[in-house]
N, C-alpha and C positions, 0 to 999 in steps of 0.2 A: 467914659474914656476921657481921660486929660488930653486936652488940644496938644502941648508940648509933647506928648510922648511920641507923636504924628511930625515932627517938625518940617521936614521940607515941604509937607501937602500942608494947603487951607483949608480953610472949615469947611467953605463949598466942595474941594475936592472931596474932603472925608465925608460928608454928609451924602456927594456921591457915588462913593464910594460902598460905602456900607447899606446905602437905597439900593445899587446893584446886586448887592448877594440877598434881597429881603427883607431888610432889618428898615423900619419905620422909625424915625426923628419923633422924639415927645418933647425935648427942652434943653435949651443952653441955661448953665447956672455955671457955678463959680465953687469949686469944692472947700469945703468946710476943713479940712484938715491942709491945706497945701497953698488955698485960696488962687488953684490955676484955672483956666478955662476950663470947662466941661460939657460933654456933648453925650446925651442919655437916649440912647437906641431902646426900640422894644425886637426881641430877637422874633424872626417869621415863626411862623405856625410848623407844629414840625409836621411830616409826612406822614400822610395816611397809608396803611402799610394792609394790603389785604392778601387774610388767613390762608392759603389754602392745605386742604388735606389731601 
């Protein structure tokens, strides 16, 4: 996610943000096509979902 597309929240707010629904912080870097801030979430584990008959 590009920090700018987020403008009025900060990084801490996003970073809390997105820790609230799940999603685990891996790394700030700088994107290669646009060269804006970026903030690279791993999405939660999805839901175990059980069978029944």
């Amino acid at each position: 996610m590009e920090v700018w597309d987020c403008y009025p929240l900060t990084v801490p707010m996003i970073r809390e943000l997105a820790e609230s629904m799940g999603y685990t912080f891996k790394e700030e870097g700088l994107s290669r096509r646009t060269a804006a801030k970026v903030l690279v979430f791993t999405p939660p584990p999805p839901k175990k979902r059980r069978l029944e008959l």
